[in-house]
C-alpha positions as CSV (number, residue, x, y, z in Angstrom):
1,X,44.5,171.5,254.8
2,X,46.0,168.6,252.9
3,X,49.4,167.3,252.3
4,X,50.2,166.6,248.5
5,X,47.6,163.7,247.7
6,X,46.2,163.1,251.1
7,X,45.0,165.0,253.7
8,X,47.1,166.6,256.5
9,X,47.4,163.7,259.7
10,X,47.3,165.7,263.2
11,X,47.2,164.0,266.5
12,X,44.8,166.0,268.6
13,X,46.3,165.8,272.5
14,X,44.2,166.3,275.1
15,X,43.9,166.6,278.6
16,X,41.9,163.8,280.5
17,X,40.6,165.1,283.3
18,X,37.1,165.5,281.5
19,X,35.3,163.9,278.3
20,X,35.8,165.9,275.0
21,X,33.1,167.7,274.7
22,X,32.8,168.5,278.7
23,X,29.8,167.6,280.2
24,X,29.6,170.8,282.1
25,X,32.8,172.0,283.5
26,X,36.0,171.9,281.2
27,X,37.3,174.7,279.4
28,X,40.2,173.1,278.1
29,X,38.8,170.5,276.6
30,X,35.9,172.1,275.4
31,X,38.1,174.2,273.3
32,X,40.2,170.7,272.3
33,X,36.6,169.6,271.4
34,X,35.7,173.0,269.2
35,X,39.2,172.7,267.3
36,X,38.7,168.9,266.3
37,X,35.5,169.4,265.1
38,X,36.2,172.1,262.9
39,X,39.4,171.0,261.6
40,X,37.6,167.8,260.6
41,X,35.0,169.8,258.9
42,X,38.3,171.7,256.9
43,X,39.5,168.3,255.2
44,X,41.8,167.6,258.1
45,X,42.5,164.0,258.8
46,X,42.1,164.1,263.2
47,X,43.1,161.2,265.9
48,X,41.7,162.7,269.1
49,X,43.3,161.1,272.2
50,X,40.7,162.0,274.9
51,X,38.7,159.8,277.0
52,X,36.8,156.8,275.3
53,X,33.5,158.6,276.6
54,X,34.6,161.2,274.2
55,X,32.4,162.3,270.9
56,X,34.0,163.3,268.2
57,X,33.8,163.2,263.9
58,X,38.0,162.5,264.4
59,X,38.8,159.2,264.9
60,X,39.5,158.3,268.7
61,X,42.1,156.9,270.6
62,X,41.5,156.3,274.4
63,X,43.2,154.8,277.1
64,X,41.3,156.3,279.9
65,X,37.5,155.2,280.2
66,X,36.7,158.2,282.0
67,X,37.7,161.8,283.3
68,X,39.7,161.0,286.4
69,X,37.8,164.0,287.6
70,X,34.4,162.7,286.9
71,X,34.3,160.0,288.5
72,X,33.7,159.6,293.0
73,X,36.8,157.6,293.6
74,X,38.9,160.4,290.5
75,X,41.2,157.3,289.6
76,X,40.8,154.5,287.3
77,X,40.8,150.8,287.8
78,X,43.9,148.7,286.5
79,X,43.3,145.5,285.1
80,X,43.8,144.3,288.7
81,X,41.0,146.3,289.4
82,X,43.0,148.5,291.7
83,X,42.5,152.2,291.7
84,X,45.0,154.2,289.3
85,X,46.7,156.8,290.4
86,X,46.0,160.0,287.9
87,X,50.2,160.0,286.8
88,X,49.5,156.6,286.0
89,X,46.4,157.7,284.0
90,X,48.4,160.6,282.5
91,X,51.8,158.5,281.5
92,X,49.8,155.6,279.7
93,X,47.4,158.5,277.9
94,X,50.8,160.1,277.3
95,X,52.8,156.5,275.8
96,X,50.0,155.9,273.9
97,X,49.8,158.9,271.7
98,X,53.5,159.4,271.2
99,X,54.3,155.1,270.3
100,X,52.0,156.3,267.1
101,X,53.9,159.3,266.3
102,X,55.3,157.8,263.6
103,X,52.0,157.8,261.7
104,X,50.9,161.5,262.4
105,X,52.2,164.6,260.1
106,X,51.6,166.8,264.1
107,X,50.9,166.5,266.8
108,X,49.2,169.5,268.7
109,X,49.8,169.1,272.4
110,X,46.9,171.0,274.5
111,X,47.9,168.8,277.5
112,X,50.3,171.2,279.6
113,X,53.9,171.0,280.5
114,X,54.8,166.7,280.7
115,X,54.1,166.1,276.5
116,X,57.3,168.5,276.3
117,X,59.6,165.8,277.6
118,X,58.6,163.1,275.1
119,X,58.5,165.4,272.4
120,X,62.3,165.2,271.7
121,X,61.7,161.4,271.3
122,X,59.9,161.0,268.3
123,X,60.7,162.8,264.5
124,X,57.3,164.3,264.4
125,X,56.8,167.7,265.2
126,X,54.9,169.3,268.3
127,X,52.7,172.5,268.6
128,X,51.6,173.6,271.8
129,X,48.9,175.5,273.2
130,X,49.8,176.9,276.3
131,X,46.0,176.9,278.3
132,X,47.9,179.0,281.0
133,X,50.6,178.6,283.8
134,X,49.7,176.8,286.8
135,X,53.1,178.5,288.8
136,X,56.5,179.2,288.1
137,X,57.7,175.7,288.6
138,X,56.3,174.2,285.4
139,X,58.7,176.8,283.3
140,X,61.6,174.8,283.0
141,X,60.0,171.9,281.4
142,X,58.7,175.0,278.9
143,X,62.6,176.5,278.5
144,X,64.1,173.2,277.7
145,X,61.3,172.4,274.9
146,X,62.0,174.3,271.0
147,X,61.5,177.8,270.6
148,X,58.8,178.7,268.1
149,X,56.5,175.6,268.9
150,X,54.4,177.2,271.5
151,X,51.0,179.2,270.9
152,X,49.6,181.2,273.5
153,X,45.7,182.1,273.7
154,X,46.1,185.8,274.4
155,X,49.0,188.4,274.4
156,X,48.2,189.0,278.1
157,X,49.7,185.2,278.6
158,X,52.7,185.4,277.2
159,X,55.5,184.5,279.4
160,X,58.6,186.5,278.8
161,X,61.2,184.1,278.8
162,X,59.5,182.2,276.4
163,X,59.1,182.5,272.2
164,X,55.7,182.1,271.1
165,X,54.7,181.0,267.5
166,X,51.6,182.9,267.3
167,X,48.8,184.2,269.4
168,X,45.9,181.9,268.5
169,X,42.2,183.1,270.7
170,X,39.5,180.7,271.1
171,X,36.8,180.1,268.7
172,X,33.2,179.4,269.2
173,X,30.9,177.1,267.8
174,X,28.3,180.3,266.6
175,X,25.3,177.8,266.2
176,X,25.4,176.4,270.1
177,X,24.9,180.1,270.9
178,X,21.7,182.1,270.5
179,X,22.2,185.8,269.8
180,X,19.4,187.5,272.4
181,X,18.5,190.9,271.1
182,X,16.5,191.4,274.4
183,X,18.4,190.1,277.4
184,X,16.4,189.7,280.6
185,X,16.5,191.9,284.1
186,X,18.8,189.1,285.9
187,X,23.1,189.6,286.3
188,X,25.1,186.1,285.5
189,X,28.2,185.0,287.2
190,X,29.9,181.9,285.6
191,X,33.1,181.0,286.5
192,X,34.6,178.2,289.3
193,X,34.0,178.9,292.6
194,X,37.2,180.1,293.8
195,X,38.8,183.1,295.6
196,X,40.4,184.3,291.7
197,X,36.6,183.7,290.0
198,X,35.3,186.4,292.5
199,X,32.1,185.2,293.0
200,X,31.3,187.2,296.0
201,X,32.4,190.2,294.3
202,X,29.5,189.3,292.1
203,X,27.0,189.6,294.8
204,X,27.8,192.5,296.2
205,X,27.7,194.1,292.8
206,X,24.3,192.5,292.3
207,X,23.0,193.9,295.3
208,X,24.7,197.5,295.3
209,X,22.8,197.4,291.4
210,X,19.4,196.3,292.6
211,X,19.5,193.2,290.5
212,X,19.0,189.4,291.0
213,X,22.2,187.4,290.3
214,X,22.2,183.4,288.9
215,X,25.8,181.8,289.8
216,X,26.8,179.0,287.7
217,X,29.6,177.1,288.1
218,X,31.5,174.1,290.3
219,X,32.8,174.5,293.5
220,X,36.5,174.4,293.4
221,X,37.5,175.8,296.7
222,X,34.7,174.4,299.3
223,X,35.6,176.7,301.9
224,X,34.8,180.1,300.0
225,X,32.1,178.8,298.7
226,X,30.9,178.1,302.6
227,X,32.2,181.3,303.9
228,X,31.5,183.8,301.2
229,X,28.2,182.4,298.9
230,X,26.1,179.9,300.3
231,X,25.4,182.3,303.3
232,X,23.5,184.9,300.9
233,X,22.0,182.6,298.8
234,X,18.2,183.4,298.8
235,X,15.7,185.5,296.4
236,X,18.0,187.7,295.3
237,X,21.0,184.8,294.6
238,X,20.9,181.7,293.3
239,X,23.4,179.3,292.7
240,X,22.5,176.8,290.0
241,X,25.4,174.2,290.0
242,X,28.0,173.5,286.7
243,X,25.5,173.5,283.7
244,X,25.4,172.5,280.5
245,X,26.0,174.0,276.7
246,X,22.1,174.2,276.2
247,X,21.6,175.8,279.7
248,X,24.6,177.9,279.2
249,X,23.2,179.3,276.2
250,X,20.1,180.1,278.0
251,X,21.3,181.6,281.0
252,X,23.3,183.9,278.9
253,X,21.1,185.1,276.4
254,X,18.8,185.8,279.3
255,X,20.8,187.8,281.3
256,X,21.4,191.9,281.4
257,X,25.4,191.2,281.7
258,X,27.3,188.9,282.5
259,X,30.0,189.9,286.1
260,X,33.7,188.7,285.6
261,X,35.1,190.3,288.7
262,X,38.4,188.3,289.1
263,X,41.1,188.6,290.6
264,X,44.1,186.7,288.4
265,X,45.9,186.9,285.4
266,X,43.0,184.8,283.2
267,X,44.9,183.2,280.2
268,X,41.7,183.9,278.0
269,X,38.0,183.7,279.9
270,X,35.8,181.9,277.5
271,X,32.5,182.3,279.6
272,X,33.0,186.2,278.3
273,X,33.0,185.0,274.4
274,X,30.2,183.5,275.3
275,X,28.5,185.6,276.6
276,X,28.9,188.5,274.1
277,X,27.8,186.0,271.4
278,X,24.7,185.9,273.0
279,X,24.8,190.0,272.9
280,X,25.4,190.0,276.4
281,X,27.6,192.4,277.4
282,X,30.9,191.4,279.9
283,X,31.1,193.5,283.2
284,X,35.0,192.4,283.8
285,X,37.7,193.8,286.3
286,X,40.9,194.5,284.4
287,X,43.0,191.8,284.8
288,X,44.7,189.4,282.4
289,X,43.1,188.6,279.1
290,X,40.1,191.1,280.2
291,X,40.9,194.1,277.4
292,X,41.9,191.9,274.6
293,X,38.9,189.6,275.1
294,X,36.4,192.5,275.6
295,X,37.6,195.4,274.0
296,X,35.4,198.4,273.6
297,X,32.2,197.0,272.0
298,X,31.8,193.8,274.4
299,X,31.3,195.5,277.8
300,X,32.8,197.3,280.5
301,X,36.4,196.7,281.9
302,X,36.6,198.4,284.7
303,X,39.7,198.5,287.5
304,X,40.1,195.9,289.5
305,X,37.6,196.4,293.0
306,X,36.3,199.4,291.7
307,X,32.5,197.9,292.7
308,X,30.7,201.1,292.7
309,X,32.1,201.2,288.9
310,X,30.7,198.1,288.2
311,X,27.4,199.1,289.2
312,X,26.7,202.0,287.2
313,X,28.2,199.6,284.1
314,X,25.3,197.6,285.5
315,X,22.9,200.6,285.1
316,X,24.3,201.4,281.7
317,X,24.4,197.9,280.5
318,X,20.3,198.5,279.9
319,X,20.9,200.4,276.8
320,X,24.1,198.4,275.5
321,X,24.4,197.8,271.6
322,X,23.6,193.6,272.0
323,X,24.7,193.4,268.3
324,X,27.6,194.9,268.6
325,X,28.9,192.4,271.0
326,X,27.9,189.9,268.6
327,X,29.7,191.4,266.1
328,X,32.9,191.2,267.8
329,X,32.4,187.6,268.3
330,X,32.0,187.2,264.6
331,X,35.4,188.9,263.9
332,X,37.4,187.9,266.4
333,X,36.4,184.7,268.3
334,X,34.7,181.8,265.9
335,X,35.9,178.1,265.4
336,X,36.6,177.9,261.6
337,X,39.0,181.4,262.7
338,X,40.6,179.8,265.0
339,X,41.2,176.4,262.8
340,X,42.6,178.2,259.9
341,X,45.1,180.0,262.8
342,X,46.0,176.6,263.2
343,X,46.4,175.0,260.1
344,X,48.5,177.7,259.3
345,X,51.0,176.9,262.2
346,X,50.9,173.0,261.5
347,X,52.1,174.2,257.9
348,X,54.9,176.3,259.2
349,X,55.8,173.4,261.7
350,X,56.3,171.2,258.3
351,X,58.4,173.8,256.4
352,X,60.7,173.7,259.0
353,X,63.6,171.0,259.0
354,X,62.4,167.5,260.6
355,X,63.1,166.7,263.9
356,X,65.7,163.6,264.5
357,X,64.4,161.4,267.4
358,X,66.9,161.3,270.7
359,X,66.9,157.9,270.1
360,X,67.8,157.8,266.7
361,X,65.5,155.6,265.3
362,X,62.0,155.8,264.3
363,X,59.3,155.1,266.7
364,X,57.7,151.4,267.3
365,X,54.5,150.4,265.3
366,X,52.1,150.7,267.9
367,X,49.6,147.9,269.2
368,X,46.5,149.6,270.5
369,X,45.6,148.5,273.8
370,X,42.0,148.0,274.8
371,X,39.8,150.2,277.0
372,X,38.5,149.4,280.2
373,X,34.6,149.6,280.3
């Protein structure tokens, strides 16, 4: 998209808790990551403020050297070469991207609820992607914010007391996934290893269908992971760890189906888009984003706990169209989809009539500041 004469200038926010692309783990930013990427590729003119480990075609602006959550002591060092706290991390991030607002047409927050209070600050307009709701307590920062600037990533996640611009879903890169005509004998679980993820739900699945199940994923709740994996890990279950996008597109072209027994409202679950671009079909309890995401020609939804359901999807899953889940993934869930979606809201975020800064007056040039290696 370009403006008249030169191309359209977005500031690309993102979260900084891991590099853009992640590493392993990292679904926010991994979708950040496919959205620069392809808007770059459309003519658009990208800053990406990320990490300064970050890759990117955008240009890059960093004030965090890391992802606080990447690193053993998860803070920073200040030029003191005292640990920073992650606000701290988050507020300078934060200041830096909105002292250059001034030179950016939009800016597209994807970093949750504390963007919303600087927005009003600055004359240039702010789209949000709302990556899901960590509680009720973050809404009022949400309520205070403009209506019509916010974009959820399924209709299941749209809060009522909110007004939403536009449902936007994730896009994939199509060429980091292999379509698998095939499959292989083995279930796949991927997903964090939490209570909501249902992991052990996976297993007994796995078990009541005869089949061996691969768990990828990190462990985000240590004590469940204790209690309710490690203790049947063996032959028939193995827990590989948080992998990466050349593994992950193994391990799911490989596999007979991938499980998605949760047990929460997920915003959007894009281990299941992944999987059915690699033809594997999405065993998935009904809950959340589950229907929209998998409809009728990616898998099975079944009812939430219903386990002996699951395993005759398992059972049926051997003769499932593979193409047609790929298909759906064509249609529905690709990058350059999701960056026209986009381009179309920046535009209707310029048509409206400009913002006028709290402060009233324009924001100060902005000096960058350098990185710490």
């Amino acid at each position: 998209m370009t403006l008249p004469g030169r191309p359209l200038r977005v500031a690309m926010l993102a979260p900084i808790a891991w590099r853009v692309p992640p590493r392993h783990y990292g679904p926010w930013e991994r979708v950040v990551s496919l959205l620069t990427e392809e808007l770059v590729r459309q003519g658009a003119q990208v800053t990406l403020f990320a990490t300064a480990d970050s890759l990117t075609a955008a240009a890059l602006s960093a004030t965090a050297p890391h992802g606080y959550e990447e690193r053993p002591d998860a803070g920073g060092a200040g030029p003191d070469g005292a640990a920073l706290d992650v606000k701290v991390e988050e507020a300078l991030h934060l200041g830096s991207l909105f002292r250059q607002a001034g030179q950016f047409d939009v800016i597209h927050n994807h970093a949750d609820f504390l963007p919303l209070s600087y927005a009003a600050l600055v004359g240039t307009p702010m789209l949000t992607t709302i990556h899901g709701f960590s509680g009720p307590g973050i809404l009022p920062a949400y309520r205070a914010a403009p209506a019509g600037t916010f974009v959820s990533i399924s209709d299941s996640d749209r809060h009522p007391d909110l007004t939403y611009a536009a449902t936007i879903h994730h896009g994939l890169d199509l060429s980091e996934l292999t379509f698998n005509p095939r499959g292989g004998p083995d279930l796949i679980f991927f997903g964090r290893m939490h209570p909501d993820k249902g992991a052990a739900d996976a297993i007994r699945i796995a078990r009541g269908a005869g089949r061996r199940l691969l768990l990828a994923g990190i462990v985000q709740d240590h004590a469940y992971f204790e209690r309710e994996v490690r203790p049947h890990l063996g032959a028939g279950v193995q827990y590989l760890g948080s992998v990466g996008p050349a593994e992950r597109d193994r391990l799911l072209g490989g596999a007979l189906a991938l499980l998605h027994p949760i047990h929460f409202d997920e915003p959007f679950g894009l281990s299941m888009a992944e999987a059915m671009a690699c033809g594997t079909p999405v065993i998935a309890y009904r809950r959340g984003s589950v229907p929209e995401v998998v409809g009728a020609d990616g898998g099975y939804v079944i009812p939430e706990g219903d386990e002996a359901a699951a395993v005759r999807a398992v059972h049926a899953a051997v003769t499932f169209d593979r193409r047609a889940a790929r298909a759906r993934v064509e249609r529905l869930f690709t990058a350059p989809r999701m960056a026209r979606q986009y381009l179309r809201e920046y535009h209707r975020l310029l048509e409206l009539p400009p913002a006028v800064p709290e402060s009233g007056r324009a924001a100060r040039p902005f000096t960058p500041l350098a990185v710490p290696s």
